[in-house]
C-alpha positions as CSV (number, residue, x, y, z in Angstrom):
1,X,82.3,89.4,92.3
2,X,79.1,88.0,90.6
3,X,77.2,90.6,92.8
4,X,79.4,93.4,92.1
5,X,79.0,92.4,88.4
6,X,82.1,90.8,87.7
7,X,84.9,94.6,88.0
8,X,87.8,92.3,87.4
9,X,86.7,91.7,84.1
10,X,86.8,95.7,83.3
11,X,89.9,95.9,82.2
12,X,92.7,94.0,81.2
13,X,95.3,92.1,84.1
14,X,98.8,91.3,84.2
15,X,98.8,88.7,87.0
16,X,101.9,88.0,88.8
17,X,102.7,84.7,90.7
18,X,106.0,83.1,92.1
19,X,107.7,82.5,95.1
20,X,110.2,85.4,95.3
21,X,110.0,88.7,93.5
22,X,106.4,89.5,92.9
23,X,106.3,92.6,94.3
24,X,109.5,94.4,92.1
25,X,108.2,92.7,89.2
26,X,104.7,94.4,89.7
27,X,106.2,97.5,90.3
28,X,108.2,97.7,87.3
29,X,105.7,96.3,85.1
30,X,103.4,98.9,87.0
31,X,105.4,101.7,85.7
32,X,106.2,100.5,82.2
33,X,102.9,100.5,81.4
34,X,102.4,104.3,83.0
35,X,105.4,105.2,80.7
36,X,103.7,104.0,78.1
37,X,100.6,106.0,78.9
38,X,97.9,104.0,80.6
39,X,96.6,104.4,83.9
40,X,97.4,101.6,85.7
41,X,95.7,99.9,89.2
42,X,98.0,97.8,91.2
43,X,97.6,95.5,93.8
44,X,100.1,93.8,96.1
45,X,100.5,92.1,99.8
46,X,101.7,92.7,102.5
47,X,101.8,96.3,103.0
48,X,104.7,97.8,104.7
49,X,103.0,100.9,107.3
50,X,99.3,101.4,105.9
51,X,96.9,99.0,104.5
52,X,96.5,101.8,101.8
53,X,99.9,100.9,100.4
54,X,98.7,97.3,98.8
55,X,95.9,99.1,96.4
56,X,97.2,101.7,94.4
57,X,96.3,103.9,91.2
58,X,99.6,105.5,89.4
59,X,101.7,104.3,91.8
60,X,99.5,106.4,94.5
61,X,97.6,104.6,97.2
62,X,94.0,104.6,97.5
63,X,92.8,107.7,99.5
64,X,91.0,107.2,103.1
65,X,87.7,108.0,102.1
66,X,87.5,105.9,98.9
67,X,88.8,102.8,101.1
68,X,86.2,104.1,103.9
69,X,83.7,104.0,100.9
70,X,84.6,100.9,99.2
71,X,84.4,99.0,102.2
72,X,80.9,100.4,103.3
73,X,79.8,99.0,99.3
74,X,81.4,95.7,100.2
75,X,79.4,95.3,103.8
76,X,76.0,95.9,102.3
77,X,76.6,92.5,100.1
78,X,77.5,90.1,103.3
79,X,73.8,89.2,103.7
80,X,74.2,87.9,100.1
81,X,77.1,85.7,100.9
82,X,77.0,82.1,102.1
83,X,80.0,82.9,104.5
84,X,82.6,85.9,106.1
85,X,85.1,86.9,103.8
86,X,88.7,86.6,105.2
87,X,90.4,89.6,105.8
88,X,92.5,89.0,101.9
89,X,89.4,88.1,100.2
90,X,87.8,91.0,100.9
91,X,90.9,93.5,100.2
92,X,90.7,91.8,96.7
93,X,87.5,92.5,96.0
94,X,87.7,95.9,96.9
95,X,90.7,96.2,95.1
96,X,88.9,95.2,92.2
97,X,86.1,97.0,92.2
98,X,88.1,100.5,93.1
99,X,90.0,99.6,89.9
100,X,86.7,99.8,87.9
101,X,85.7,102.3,89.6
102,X,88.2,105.0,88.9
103,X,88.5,103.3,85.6
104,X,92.3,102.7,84.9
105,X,93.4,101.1,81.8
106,X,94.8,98.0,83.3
107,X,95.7,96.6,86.7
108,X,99.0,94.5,88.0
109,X,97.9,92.1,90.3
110,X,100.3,90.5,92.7
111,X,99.2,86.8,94.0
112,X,99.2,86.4,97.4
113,X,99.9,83.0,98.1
114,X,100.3,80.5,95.2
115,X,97.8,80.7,92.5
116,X,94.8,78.6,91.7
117,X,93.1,78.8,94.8
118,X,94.2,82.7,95.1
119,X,91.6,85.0,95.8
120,X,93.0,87.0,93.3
121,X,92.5,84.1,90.6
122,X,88.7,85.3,90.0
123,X,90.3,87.1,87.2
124,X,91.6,85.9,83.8
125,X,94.9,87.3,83.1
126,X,95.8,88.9,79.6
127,X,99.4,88.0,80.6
128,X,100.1,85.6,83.4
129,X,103.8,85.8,84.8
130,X,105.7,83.2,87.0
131,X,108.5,84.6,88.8
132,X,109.9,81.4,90.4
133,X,109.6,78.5,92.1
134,X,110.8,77.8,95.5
135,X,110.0,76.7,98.9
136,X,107.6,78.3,100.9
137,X,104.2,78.1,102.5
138,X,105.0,74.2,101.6
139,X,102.6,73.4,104.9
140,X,99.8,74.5,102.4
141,X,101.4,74.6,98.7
142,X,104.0,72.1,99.0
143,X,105.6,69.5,100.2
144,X,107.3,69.2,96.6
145,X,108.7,72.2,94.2
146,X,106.6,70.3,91.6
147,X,103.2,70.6,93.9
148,X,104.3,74.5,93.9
149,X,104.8,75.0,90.4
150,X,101.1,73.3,89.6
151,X,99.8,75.5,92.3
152,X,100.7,78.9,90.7
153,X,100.5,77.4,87.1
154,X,96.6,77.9,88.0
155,X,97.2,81.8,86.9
156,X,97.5,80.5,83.1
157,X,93.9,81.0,81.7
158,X,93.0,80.5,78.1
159,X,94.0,83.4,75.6
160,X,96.5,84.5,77.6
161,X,99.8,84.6,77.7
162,X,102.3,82.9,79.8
163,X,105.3,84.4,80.9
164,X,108.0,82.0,83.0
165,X,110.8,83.1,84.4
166,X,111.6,80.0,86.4
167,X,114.4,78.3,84.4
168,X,114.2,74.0,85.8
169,X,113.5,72.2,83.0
170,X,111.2,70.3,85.4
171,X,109.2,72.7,86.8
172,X,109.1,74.5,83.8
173,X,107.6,71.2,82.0
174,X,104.6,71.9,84.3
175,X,103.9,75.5,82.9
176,X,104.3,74.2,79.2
177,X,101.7,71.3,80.2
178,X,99.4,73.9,81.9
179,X,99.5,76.4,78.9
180,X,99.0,73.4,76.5
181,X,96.1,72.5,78.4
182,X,93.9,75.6,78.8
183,X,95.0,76.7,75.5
184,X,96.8,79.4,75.9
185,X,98.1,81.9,73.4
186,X,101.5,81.7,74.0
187,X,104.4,80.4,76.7
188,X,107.6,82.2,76.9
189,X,110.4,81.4,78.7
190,X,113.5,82.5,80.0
191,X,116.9,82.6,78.2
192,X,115.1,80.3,75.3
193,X,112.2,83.9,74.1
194,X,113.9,86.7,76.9
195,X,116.7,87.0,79.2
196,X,119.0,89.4,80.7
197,X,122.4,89.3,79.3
198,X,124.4,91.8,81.4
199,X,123.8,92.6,84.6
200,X,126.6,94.3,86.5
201,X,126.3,96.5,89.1
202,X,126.2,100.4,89.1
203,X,125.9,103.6,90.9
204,X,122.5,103.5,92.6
205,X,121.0,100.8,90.7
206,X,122.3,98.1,87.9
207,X,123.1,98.5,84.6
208,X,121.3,95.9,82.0
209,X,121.2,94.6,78.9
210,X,118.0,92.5,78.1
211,X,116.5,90.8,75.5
212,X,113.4,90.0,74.6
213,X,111.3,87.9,72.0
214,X,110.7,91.7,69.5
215,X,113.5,93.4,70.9
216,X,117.3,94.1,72.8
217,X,117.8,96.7,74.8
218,X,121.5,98.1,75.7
219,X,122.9,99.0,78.3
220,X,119.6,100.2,80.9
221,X,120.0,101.4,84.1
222,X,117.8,100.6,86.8
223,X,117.2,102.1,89.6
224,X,116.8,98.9,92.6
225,X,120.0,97.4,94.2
226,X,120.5,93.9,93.3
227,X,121.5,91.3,90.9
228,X,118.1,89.4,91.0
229,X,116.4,93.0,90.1
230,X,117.6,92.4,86.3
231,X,116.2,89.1,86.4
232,X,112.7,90.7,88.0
233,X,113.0,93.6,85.1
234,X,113.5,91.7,82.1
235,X,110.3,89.3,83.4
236,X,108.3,92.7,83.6
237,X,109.4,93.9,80.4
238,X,108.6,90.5,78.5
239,X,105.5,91.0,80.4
240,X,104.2,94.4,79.0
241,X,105.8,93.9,75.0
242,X,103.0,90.6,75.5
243,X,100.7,92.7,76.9
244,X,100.5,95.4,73.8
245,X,101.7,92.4,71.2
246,X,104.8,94.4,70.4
247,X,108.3,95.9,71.4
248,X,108.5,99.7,73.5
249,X,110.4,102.6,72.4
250,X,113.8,102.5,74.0
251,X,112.6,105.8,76.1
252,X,110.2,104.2,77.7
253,X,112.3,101.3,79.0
254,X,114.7,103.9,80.1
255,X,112.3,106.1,81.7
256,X,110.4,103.0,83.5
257,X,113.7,101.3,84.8
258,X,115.6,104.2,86.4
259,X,112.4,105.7,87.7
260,X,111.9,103.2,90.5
261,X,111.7,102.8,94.0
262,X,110.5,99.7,96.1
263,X,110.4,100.1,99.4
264,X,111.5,97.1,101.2
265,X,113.9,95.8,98.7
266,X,117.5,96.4,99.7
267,X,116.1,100.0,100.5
268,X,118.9,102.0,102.1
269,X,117.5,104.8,104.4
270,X,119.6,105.6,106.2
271,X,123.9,106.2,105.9
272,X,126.6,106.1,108.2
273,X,126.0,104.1,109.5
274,X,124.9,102.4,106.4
275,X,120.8,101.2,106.9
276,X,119.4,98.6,104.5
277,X,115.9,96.9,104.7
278,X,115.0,94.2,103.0
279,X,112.0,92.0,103.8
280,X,113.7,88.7,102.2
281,X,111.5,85.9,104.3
282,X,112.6,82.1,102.8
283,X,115.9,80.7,101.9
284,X,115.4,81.9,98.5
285,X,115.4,85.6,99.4
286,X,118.3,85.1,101.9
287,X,120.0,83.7,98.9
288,X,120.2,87.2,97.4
289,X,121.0,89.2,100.0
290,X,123.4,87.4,100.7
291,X,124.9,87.9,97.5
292,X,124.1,91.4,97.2
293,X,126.1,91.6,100.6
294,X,129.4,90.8,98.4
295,X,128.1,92.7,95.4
296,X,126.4,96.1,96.2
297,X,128.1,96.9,99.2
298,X,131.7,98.2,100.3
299,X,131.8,97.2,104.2
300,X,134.8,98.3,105.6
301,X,134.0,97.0,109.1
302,X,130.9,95.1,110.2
303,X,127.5,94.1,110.1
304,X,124.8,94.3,112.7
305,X,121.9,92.0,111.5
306,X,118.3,93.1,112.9
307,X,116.1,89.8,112.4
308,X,112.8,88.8,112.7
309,X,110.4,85.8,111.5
310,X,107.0,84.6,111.2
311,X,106.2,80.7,112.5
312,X,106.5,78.5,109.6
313,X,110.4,79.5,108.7
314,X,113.6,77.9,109.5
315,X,115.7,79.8,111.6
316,X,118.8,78.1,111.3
317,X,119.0,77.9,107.3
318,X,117.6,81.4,107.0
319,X,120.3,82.8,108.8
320,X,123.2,80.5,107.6
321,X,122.2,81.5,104.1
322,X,122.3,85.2,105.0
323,X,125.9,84.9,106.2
324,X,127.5,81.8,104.5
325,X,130.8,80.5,106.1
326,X,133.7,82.7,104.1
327,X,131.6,85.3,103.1
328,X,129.8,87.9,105.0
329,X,129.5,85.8,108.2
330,X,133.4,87.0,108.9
331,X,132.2,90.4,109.2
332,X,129.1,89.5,111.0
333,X,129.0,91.2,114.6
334,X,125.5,90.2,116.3
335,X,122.9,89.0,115.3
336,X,119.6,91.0,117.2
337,X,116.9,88.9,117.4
338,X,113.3,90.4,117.4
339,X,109.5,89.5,117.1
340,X,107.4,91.7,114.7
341,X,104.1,93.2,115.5
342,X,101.8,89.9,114.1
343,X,100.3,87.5,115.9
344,X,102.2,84.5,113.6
345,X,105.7,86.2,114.7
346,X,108.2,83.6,115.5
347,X,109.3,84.0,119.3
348,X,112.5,86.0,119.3
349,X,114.3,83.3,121.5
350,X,114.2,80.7,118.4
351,X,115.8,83.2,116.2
352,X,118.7,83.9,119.2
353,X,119.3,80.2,119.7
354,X,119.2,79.6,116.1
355,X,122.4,82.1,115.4
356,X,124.2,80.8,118.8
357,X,123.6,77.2,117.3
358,X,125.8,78.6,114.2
359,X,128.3,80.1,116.2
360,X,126.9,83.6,115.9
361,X,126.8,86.6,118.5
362,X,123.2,86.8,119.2
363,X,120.7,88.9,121.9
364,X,116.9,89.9,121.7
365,X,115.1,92.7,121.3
366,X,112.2,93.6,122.8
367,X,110.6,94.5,119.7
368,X,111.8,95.4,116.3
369,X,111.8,99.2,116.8
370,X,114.3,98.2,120.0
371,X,116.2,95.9,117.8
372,X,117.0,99.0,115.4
373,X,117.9,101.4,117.8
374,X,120.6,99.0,119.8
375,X,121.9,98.4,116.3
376,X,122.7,101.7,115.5
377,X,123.6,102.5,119.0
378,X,126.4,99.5,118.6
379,X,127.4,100.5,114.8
380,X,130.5,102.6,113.6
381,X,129.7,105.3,111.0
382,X,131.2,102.7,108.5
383,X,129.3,99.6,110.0
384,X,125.8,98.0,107.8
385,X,123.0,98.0,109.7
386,X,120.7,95.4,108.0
387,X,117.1,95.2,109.4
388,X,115.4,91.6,107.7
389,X,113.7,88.3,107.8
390,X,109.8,89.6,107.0
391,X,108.4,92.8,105.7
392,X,106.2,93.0,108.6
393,X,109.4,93.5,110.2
394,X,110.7,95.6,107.6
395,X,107.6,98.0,108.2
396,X,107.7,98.4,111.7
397,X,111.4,99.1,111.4
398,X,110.1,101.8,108.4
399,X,107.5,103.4,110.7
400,X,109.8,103.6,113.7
401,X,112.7,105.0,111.7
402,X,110.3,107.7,110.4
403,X,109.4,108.8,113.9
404,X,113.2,108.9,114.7
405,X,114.0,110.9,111.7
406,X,111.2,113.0,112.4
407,X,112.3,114.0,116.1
408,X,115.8,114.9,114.4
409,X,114.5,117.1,112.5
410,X,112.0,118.9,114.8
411,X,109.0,117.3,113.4
């Protein structure tokens, strides 16, 4: 960054850390901000079918050529470095320096693995958010919720301001302490400065009520399935009234929330049978689809559960918090164990032995893309297909349901 004269200081960042949730956040606080009339650079991780997806201006994704180019800038610094960058380092400082270059008004930056020692941390956040803290990655952040919380507390620079939406008193204790100690300009928390106080569920979306430290807002819809969505959009919204240091017109708000679409997130694409993707990848995103399972959708007969992992997760608590005893485990047919296109996939055979050691119908898949064809082959028109466990499995299901679409159509 020093050689490329420092981009990431060209403009002003909303950095976004926490263990679940970073992504909708960004993208919601990615398009307040567009609402309110700045052009806006975000960056995210993974990407779901093209690398192009994780850089993006207005919501569009960095053209070939300008990645072709920014790439060809970056290579004629290696000789200056003291070592190779890995492949996430170097998609951040390109990310960086595209944002610069095409000069938007401020960038959302997505964290992709804990905090401090994030590539992405080079920068010094106007507003720093924490989504939540929960376990994952704990071979490197971890092995305590409280070691996690220091390690994305790193985000919280002096002058800016902090933005918690983790509620443990405990963990939250360590975001005061950081804040305190790097003087920053203000720490806001959740239900005490902001919270979401309704959040029921709607046609298409969710219907909200929020709060915030300048303002309330009644009765929003938003366009994303799922109750931990209000949660994500009244953290984004606290998020850009600290970023301009006041409240936004009601229009905007209502404009912003029911204008979005994040794929991967309890995206439905296809009906009848019913097709949901949803890249949840630790307990903590099982959690909610599980619950969203019970809320968002009428099932009137099963569920055929496409699954696949990367090494590092628990099979076996993944899945039993995806279908909890009583709940949506009774309408639970098979589960189809696959193995995504990534070198750190978890061997399809763990996940089938993991659902028989519950008691669940289980079989593997070849690949994901086979994995999503047996499940709708097997489905009734009023079955749920759900396709989950990683986005990297949630893209290769994407891609390979385009391509299927595609031949339906003629294309």
């Amino acid at each position: 960054m020093d050689y490329m004269g420092e981009p990431q200081d060209a403009y002003p960042i909303v950095h976004i850390t926490g263990t679940n949730g970073k992504g909708s956040t960004a993208w919601i606080t990615t398009e307040l901000l567009k609402q309110s009339g700045l052009k806006v650079g975000t960056y995210t991780s993974p990407n779901l079918e093209r690398i192009n997806e994780r850089i993006a201006c207005d919501g569009i994704p960095i053209p070939d050529d300008e990645l072709v180019e920014e790439v060809e800038a970056l290579k004629q610094l290696e000789e200056h470095l003291l070592g190779p960058l890995t492949r996430f380092e170097l998609l951040t400082a390109l990310a960086y320096r595209w944002f610069a270059d095409v000069a938007v008004d401020a960038a959302v930056i997505e964290v992709g693995m804990g905090g401090l020692w994030d590539a992405t941390n080079v920068a010094d956040a106007t507003v720093a958010v924490i989504t939540n803290v929960s376990y994952d990655h704990v071979e490197i952040l971890g092995p305590t919720l409280k070691d996690i919380a220091l390690e994305k507390s790193g985000i919280i620079k002096a002058a800016s301001t902090a933005v918690v939406g983790e509620a443990d008193p405990e963990l939250v204790s360590i975001f005061v302490r950081q804040a305190e100690t790097v003087g920053a300009d203000r720490l806001l928390l959740r239900e005490s400065d902001f919270s979401c106080l309704e959040n029921r569920p709607a046609v298409g979306g969710r219907l909200l009520s929020m709060k915030t430290q300048e303002a309330y807002y009644d009765e929003v819809f938003l366009s994303l399935l799922g109750a931990h969505q209000g949660d994500n959009a009244v953290l984004a919204l606290q998020a850009v009234e600290s970023f301009f240091g006041s409240p936004l017109a009601e229009e905007i708000v209502e404009n912003a929330m029911s204008n979005l679409a994040v794929p991967g997130r309890l995206e439905i694409v296809a009906r009848h049978p019913l097709c949901v993707l949803d890249g949840a990848h630790n307990v903590g995103g099982a959690r909610v689809i599980a619950r969203a399972l019970e809320e968002e959708f009428t099932i009137s007969s099963g569920i055929y559960a496409v699954v696949g992992m990367l090494r590092g997760r628990d099979p076996v608590a993944m899945l039993d918090t995806l279908f909890p005893a009583g709940g949506a485990r009774s309408r639970l047919r098979q589960v189809i164990a696959c193995s995504p296109l990534s070198e750190r996939a978890l061997p399809s055979r763990e996940i089938c032995d993991a659902a028989r050691g519950l008691g669940l119908e289980a079989v593997e898949a070849s690949s994901v893309a086979a994995g999503v064809d047996m499940a709708l082959e097997l489905a009734g028109t009023d079955d749920l297909v759900l396709v989950t466990g990683s986005l990297y499995v949630v893209g290769d299901a994407r891609s390979h349901l385009a391509i299927h679409r595609a031949k339906l159509h003629g294309g």
